[in-house]
KOLGU-4560 file (N, C-alpha, C; in nm, 3 decimals, padded with zeros to 5 digits):
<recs>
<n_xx: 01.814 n_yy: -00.291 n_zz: -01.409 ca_xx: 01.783 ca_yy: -00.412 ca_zz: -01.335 c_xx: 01.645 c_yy: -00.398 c_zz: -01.272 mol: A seq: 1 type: UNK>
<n_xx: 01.619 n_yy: -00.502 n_zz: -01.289 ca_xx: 01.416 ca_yy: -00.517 ca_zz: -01.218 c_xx: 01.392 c_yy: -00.555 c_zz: -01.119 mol: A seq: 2 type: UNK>
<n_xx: 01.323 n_yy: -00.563 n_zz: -01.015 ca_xx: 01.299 ca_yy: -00.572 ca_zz: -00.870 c_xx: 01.148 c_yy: -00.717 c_zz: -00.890 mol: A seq: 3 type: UNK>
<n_xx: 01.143 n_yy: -00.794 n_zz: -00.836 ca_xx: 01.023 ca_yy: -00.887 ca_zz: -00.789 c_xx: 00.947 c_yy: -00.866 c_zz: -00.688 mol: A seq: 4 type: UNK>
<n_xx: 00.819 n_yy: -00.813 n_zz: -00.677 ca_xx: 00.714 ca_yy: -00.828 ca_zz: -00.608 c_xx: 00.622 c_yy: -00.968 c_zz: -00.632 mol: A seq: 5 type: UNK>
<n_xx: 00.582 n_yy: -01.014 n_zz: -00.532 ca_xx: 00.466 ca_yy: -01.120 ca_zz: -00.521 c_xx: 00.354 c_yy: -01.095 c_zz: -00.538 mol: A seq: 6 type: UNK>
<n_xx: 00.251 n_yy: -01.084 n_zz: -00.519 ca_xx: 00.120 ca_yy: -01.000 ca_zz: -00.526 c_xx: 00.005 c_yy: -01.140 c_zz: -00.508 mol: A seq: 7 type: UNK>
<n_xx: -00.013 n_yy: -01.210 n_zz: -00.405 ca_xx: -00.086 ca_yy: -01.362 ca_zz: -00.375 c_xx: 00.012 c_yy: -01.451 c_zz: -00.468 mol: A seq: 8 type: UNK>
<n_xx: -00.056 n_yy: -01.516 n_zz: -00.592 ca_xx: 00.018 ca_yy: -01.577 ca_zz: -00.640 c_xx: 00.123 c_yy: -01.560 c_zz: -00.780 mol: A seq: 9 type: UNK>
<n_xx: 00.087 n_yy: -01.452 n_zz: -00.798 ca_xx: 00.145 ca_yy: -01.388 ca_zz: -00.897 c_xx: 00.331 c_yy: -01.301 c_zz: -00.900 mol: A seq: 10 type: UNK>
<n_xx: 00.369 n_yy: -01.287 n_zz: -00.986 ca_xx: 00.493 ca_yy: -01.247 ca_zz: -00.959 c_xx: 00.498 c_yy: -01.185 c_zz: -01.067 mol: A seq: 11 type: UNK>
<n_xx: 00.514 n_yy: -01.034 n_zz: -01.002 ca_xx: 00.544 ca_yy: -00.855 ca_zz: -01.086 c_xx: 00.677 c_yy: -00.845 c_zz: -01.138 mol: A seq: 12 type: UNK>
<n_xx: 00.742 n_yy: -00.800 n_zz: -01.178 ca_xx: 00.874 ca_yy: -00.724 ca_zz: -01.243 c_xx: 00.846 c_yy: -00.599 c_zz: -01.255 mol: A seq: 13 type: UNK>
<n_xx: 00.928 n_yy: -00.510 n_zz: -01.146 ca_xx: 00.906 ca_yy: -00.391 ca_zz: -01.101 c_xx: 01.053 c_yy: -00.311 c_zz: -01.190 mol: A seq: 14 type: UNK>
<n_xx: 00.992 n_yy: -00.177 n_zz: -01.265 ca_xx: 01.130 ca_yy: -00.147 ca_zz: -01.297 c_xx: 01.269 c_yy: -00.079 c_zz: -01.205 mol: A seq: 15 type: UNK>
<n_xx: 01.175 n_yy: -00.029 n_zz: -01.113 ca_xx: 01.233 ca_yy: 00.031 ca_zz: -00.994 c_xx: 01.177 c_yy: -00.027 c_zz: -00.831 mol: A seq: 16 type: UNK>
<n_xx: 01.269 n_yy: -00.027 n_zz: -00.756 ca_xx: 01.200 ca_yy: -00.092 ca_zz: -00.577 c_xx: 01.073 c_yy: -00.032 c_zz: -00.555 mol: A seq: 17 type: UNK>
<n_xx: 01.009 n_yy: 00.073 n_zz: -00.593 ca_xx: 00.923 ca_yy: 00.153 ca_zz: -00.538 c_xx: 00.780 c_yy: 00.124 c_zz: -00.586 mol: A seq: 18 type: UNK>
<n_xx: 00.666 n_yy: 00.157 n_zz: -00.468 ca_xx: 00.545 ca_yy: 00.084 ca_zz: -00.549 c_xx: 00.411 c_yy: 00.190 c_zz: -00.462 mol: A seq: 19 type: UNK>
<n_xx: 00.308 n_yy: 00.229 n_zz: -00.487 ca_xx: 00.236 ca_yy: 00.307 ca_zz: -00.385 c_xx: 00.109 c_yy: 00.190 c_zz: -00.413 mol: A seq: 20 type: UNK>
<n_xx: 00.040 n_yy: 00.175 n_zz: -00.291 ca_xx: -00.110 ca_yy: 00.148 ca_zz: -00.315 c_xx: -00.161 c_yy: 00.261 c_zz: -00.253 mol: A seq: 21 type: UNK>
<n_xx: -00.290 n_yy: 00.308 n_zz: -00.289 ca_xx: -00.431 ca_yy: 00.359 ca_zz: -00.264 c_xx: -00.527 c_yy: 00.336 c_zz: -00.229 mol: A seq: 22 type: UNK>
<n_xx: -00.600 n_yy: 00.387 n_zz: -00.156 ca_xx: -00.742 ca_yy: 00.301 ca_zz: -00.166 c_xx: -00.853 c_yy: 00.442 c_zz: -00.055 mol: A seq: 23 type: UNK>
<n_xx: -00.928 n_yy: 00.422 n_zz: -00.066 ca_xx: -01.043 ca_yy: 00.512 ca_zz: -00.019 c_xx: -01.075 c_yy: 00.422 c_zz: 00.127 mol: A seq: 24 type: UNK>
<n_xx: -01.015 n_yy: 00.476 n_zz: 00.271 ca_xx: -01.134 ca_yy: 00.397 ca_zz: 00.407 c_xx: -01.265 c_yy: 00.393 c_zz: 00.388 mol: A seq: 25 type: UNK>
<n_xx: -01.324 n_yy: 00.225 n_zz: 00.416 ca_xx: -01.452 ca_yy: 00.174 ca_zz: 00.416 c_xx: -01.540 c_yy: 00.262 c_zz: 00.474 mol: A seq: 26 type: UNK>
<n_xx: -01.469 n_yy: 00.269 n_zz: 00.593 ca_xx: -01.569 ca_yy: 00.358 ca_zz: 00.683 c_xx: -01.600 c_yy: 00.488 c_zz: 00.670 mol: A seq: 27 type: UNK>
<n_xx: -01.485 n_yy: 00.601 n_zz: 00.648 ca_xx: -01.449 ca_yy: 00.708 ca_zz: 00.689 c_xx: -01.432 c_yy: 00.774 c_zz: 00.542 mol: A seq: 28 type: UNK>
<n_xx: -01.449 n_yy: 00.679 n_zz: 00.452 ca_xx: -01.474 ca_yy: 00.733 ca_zz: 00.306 c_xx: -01.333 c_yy: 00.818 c_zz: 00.287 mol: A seq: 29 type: UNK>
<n_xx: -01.237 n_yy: 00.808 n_zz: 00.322 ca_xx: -01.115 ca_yy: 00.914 ca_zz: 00.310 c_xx: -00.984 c_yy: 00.874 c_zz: 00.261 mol: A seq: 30 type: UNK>
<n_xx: -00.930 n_yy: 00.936 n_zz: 00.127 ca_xx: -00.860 ca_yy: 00.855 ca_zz: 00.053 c_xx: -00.704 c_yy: 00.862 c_zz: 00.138 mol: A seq: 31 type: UNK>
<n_xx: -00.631 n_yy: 00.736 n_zz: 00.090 ca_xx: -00.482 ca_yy: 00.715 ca_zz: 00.167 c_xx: -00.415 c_yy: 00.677 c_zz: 00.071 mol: A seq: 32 type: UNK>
<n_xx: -00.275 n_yy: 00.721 n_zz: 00.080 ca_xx: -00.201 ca_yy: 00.597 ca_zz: -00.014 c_xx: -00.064 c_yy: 00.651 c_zz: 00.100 mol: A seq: 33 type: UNK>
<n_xx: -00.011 n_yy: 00.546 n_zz: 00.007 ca_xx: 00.114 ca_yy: 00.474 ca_zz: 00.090 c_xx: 00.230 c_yy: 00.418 c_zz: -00.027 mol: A seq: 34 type: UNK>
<n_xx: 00.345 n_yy: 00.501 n_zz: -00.001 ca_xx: 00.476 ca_yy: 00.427 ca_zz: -00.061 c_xx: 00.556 c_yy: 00.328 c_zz: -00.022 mol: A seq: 35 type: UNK>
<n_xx: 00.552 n_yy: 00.244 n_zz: -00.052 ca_xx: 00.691 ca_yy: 00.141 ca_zz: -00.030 c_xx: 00.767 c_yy: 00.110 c_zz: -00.127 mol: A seq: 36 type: UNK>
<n_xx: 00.861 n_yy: 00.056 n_zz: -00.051 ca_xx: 01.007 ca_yy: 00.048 ca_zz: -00.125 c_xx: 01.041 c_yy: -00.109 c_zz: -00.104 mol: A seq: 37 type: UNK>
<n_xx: 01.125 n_yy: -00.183 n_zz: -00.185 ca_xx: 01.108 ca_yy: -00.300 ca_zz: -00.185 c_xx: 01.254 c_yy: -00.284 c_zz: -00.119 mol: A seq: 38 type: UNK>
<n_xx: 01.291 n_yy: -00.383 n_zz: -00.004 ca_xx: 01.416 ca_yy: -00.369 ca_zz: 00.088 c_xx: 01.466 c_yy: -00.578 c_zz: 00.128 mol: A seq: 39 type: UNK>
<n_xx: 01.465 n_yy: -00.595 n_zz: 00.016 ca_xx: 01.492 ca_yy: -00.800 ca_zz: 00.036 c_xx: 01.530 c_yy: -00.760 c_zz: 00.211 mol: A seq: 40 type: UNK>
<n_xx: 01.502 n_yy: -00.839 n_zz: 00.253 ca_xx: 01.346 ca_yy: -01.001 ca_zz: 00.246 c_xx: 01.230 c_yy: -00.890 c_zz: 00.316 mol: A seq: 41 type: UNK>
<n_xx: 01.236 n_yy: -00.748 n_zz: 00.280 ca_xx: 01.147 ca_yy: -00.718 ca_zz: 00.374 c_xx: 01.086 c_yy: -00.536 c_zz: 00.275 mol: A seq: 42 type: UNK>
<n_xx: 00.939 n_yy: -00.495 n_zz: 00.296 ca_xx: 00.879 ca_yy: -00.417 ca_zz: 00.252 c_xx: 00.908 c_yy: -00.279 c_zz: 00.325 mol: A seq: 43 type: UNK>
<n_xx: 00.923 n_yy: -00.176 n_zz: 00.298 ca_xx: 00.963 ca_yy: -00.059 ca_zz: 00.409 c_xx: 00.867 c_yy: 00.015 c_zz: 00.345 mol: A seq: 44 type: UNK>
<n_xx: 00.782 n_yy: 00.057 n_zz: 00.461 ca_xx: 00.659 ca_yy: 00.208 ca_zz: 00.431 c_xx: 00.757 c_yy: 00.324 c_zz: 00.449 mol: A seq: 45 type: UNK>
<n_xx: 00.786 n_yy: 00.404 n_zz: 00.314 ca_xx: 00.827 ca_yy: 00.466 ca_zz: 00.311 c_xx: 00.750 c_yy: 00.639 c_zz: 00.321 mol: A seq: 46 type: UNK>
<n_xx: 00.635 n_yy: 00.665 n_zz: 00.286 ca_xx: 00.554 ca_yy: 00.741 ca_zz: 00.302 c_xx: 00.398 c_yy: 00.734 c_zz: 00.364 mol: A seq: 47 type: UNK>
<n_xx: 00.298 n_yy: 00.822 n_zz: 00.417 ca_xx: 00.151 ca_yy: 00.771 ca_zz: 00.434 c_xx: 00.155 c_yy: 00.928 c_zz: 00.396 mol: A seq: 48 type: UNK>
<n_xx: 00.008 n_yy: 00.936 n_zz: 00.321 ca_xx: -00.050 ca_yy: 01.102 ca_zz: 00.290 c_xx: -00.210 c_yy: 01.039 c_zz: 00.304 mol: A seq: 49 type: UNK>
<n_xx: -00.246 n_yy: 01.118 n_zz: 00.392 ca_xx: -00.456 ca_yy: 01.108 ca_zz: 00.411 c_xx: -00.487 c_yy: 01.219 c_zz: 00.449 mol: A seq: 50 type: UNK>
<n_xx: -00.613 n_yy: 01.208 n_zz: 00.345 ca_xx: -00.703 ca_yy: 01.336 ca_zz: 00.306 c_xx: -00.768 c_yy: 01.346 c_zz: 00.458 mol: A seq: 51 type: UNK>
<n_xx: -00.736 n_yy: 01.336 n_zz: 00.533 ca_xx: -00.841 ca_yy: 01.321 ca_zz: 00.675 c_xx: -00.785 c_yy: 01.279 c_zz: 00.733 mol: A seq: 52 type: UNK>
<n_xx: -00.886 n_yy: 01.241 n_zz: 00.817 ca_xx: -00.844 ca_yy: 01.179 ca_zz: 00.965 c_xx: -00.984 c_yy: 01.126 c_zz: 01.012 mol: A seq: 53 type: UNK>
<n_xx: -01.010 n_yy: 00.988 n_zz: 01.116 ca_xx: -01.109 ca_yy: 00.905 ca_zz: 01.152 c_xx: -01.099 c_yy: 00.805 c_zz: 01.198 mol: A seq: 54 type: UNK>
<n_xx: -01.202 n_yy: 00.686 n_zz: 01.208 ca_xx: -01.168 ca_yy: 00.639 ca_zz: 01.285 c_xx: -01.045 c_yy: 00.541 c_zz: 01.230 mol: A seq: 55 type: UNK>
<n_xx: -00.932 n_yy: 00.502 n_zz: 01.318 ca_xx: -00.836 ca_yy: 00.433 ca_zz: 01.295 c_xx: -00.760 c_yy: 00.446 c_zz: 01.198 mol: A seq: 56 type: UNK>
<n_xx: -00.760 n_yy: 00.573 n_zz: 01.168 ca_xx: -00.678 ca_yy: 00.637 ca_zz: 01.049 c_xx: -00.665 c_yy: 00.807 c_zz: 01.085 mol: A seq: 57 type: UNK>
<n_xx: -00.567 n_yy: 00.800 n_zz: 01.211 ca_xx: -00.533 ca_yy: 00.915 ca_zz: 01.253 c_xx: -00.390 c_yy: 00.977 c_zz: 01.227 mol: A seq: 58 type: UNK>
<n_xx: -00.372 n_yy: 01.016 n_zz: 01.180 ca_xx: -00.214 ca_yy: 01.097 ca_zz: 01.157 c_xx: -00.084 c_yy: 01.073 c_zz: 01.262 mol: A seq: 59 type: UNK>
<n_xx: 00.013 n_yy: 01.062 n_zz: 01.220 ca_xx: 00.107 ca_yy: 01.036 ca_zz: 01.285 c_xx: 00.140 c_yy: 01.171 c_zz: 01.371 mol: A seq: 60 type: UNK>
<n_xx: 00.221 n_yy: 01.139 n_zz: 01.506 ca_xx: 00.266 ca_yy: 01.291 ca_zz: 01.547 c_xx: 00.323 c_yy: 01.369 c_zz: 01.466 mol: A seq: 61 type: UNK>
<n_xx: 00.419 n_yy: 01.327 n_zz: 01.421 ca_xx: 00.501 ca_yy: 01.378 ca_zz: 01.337 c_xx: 00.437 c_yy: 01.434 c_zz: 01.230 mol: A seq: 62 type: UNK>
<n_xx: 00.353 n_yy: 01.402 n_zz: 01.136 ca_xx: 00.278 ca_yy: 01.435 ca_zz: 01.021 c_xx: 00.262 c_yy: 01.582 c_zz: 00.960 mol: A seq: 63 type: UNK>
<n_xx: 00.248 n_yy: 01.620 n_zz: 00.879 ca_xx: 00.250 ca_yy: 01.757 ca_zz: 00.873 c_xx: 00.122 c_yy: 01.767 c_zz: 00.727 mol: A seq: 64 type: UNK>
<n_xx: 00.032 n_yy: 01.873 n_zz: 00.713 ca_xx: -00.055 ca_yy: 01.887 ca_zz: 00.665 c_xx: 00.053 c_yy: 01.958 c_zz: 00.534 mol: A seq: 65 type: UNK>
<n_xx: 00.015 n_yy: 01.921 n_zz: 00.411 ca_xx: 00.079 ca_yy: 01.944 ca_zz: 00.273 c_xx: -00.071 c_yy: 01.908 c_zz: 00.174 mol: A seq: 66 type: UNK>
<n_xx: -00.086 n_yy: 02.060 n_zz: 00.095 ca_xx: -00.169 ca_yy: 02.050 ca_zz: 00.058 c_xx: -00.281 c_yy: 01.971 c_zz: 00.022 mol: A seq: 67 type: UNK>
<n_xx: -00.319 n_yy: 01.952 n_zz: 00.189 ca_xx: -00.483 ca_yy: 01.884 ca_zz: 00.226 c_xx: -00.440 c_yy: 01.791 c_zz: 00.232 mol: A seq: 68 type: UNK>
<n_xx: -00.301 n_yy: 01.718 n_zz: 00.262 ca_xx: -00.320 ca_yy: 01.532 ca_zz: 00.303 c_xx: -00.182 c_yy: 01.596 c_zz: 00.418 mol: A seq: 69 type: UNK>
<n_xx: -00.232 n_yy: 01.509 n_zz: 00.516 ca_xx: -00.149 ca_yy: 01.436 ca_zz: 00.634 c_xx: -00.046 c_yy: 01.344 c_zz: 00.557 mol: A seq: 70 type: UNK>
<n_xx: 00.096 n_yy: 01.433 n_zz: 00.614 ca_xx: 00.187 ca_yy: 01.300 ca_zz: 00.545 c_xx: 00.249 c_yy: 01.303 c_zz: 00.613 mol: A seq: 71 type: UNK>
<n_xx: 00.322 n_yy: 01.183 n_zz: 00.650 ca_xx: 00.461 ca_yy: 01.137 ca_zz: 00.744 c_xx: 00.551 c_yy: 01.056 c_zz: 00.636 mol: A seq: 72 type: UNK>
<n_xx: 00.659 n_yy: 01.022 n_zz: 00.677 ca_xx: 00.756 ca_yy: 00.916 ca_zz: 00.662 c_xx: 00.774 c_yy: 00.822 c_zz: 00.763 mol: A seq: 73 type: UNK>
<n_xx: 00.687 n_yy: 00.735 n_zz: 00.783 ca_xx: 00.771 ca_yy: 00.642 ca_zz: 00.907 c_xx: 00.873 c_yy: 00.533 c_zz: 00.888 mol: A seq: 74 type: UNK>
<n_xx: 00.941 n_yy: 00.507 n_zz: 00.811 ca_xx: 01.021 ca_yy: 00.419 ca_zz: 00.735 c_xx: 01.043 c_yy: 00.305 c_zz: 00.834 mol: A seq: 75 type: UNK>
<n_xx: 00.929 n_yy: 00.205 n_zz: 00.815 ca_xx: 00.888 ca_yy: 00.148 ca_zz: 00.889 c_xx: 00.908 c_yy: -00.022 c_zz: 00.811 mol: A seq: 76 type: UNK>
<n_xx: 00.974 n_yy: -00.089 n_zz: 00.870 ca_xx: 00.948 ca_yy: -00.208 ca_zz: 00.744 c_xx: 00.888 c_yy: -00.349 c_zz: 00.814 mol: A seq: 77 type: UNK>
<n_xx: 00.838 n_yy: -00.461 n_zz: 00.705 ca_xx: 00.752 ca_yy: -00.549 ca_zz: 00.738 c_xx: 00.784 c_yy: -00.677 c_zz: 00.630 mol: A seq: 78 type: UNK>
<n_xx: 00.750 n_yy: -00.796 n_zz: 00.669 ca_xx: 00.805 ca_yy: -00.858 ca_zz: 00.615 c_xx: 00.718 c_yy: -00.911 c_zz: 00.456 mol: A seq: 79 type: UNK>
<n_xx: 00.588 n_yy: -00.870 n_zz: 00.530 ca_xx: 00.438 ca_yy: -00.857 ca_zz: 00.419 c_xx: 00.386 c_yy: -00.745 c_zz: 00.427 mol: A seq: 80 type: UNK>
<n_xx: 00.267 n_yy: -00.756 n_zz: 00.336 ca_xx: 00.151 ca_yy: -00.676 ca_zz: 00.354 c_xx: 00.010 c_yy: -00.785 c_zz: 00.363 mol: A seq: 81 type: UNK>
<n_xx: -00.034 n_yy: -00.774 n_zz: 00.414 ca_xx: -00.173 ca_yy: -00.845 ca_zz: 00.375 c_xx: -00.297 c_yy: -00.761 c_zz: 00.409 mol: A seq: 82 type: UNK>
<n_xx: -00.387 n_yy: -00.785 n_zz: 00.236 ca_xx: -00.446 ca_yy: -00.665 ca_zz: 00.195 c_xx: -00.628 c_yy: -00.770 c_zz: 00.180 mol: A seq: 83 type: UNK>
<n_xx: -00.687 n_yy: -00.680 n_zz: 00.269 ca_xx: -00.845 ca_yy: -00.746 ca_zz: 00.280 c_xx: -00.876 c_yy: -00.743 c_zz: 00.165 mol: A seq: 84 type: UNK>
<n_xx: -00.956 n_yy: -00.810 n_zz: 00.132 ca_xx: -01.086 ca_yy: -00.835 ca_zz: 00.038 c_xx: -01.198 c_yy: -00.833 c_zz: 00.030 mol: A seq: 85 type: UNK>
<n_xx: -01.237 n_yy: -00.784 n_zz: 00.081 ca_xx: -01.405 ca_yy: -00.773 ca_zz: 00.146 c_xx: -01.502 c_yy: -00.752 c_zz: 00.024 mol: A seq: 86 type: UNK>
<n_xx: -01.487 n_yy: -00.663 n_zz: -00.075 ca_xx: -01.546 ca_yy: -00.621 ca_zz: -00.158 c_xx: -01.605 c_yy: -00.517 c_zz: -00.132 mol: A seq: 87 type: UNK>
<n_xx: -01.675 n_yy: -00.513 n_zz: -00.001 ca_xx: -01.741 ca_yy: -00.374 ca_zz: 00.067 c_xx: -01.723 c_yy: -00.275 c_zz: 00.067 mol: A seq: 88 type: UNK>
<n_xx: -01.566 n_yy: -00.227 n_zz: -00.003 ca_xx: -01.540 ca_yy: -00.085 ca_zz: -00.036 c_xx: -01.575 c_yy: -00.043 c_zz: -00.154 mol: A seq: 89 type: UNK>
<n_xx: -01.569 n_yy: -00.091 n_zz: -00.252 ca_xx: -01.641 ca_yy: -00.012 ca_zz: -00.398 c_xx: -01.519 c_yy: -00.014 c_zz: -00.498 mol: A seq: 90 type: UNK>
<n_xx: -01.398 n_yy: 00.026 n_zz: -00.396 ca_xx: -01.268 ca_yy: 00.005 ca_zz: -00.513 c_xx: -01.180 c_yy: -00.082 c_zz: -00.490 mol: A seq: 91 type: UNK>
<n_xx: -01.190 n_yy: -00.149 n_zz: -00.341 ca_xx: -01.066 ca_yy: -00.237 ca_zz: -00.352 c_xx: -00.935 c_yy: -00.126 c_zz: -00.328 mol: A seq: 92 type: UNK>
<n_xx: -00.883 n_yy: -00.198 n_zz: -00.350 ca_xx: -00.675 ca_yy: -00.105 ca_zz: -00.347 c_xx: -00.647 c_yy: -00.101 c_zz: -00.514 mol: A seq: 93 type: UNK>
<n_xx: -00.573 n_yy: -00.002 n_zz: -00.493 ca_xx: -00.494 ca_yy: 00.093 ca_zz: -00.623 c_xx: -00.342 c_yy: 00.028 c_zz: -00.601 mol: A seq: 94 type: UNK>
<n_xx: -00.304 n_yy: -00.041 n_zz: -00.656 ca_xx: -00.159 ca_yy: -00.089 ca_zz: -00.645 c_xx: -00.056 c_yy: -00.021 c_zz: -00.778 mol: A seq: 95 type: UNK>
<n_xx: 00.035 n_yy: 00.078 n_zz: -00.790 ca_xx: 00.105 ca_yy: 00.137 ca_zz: -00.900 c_xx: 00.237 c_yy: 00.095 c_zz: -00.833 mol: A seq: 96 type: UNK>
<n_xx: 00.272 n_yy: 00.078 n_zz: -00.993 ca_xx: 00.466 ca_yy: -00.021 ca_zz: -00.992 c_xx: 00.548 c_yy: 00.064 c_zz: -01.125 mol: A seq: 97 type: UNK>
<n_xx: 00.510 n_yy: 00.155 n_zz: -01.196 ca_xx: 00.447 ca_yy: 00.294 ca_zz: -01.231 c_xx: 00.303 c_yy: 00.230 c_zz: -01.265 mol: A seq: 98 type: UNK>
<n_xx: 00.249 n_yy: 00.097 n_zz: -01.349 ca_xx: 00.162 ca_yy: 00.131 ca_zz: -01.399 c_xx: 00.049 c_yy: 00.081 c_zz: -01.270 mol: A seq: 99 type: UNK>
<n_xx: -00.055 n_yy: 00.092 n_zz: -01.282 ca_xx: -00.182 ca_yy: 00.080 ca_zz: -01.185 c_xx: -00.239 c_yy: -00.054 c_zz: -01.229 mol: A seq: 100 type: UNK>
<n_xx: -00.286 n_yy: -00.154 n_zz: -01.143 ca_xx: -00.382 ca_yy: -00.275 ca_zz: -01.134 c_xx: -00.509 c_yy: -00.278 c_zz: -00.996 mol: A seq: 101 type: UNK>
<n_xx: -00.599 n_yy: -00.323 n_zz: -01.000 ca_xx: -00.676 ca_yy: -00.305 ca_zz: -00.871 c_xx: -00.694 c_yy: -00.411 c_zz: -00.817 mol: A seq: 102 type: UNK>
<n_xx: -00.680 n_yy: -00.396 n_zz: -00.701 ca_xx: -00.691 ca_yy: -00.548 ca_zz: -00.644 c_xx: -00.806 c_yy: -00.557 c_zz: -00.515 mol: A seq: 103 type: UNK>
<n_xx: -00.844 n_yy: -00.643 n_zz: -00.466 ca_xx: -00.948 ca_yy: -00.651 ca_zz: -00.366 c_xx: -01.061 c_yy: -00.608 c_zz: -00.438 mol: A seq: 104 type: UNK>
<n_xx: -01.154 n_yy: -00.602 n_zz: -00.531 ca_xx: -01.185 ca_yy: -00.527 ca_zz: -00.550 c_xx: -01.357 c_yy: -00.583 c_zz: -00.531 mol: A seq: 105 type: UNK>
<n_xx: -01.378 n_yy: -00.696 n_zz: -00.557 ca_xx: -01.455 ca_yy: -00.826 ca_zz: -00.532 c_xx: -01.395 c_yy: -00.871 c_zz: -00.358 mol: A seq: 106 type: UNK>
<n_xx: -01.506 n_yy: -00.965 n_zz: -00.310 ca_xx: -01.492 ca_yy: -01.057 ca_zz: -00.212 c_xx: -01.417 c_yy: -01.155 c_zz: -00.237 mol: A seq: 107 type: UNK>
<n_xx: -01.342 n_yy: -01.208 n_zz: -00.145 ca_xx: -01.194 ca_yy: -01.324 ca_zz: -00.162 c_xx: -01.138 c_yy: -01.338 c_zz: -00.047 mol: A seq: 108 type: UNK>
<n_xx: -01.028 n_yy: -01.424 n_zz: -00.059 ca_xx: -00.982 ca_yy: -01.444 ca_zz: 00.082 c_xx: -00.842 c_yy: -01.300 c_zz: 00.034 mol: A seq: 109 type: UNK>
<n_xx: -00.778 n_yy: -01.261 n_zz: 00.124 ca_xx: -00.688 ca_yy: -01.175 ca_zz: 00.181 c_xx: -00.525 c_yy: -01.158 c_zz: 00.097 mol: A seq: 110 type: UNK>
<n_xx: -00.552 n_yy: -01.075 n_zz: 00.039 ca_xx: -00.423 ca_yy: -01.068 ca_zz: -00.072 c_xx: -00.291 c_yy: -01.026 c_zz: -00.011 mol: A seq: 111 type: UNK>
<n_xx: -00.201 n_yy: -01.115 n_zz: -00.046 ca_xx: -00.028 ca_yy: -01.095 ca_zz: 00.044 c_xx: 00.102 c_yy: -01.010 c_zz: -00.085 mol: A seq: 112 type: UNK>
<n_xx: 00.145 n_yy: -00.945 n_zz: -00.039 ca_xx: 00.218 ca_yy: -00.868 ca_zz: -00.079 c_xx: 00.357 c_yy: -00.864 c_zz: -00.006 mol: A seq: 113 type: UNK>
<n_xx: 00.440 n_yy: -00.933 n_zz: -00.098 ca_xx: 00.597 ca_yy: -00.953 ca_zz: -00.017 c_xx: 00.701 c_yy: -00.972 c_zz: -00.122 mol: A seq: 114 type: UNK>
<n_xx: 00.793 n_yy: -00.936 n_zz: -00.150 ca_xx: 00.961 ca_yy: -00.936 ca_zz: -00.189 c_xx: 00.936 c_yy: -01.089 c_zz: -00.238 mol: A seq: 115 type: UNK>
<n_xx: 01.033 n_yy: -01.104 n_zz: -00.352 ca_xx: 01.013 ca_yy: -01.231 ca_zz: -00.427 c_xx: 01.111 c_yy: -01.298 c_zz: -00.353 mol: A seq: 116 type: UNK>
<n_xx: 01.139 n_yy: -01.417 n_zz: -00.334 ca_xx: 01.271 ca_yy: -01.473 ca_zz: -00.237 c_xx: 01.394 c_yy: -01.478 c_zz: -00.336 mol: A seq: 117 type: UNK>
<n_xx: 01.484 n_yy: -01.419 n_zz: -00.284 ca_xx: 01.601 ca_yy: -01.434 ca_zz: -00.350 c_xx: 01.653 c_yy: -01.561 c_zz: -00.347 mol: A seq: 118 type: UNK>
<n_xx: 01.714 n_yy: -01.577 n_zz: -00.475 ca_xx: 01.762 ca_yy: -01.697 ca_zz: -00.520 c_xx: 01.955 c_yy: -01.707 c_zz: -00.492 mol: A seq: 119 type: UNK>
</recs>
């Protein structure tokens, strides 16, 4: 059975709930990614791992250093994501569902990421 993600206006078929984006901080040049899990009507951050630490991308208390990335679990859930567009980073976000697409990657308005509505 397949899971629905939204992705702005588009609609994914996920083979499994689980999905990571990536992406490198604008500022602080320091790569992050992040697991979630798809949880109807709502997104749960299931992991964070960063190569660093800076501004506004500081490690959780909890966090524990695993070979060279800061990782926690805060299993934390939300009802979206909404993902800038600026273009100003160089890559945009890394979105994998297993396979990889990039998004933001150009200037645009602000990409939303949420659970397909159940029918």
């Amino acid at each position: 059975m397949s899971v629905c993600l939204m992705v702005g206006a588009a609609l994914l078929s996920l083979p499994t709930p689980d999905f990571t984006l990536r992406w490198t901080h604008s500022v602080e040049k320091i790569d992050w990614v992040e697991s979630w899990k798809i949880t109807p009507p709502t997104l749960t951050l299931t992991r964070v791992a960063i190569k660093g630490s800076g501004a506004g991308m500081e490690p959780a208390d909890d966090a524990r250093l695993e070979n060279g990335w800061w990782v926690w679990h805060p299993m934390t859930q939300f009802p979206n994501l909404t993902l800038a567009a600026s273009g100003a980073t160089g890559a945009g976000w890394h979105l994998c569902t297993p396979t990889c697409q990039d998004l933001g990657t150009q200037s645009g308005p602000p990409i939303t990421i949420k659970p397909c509505p159940t029918s």
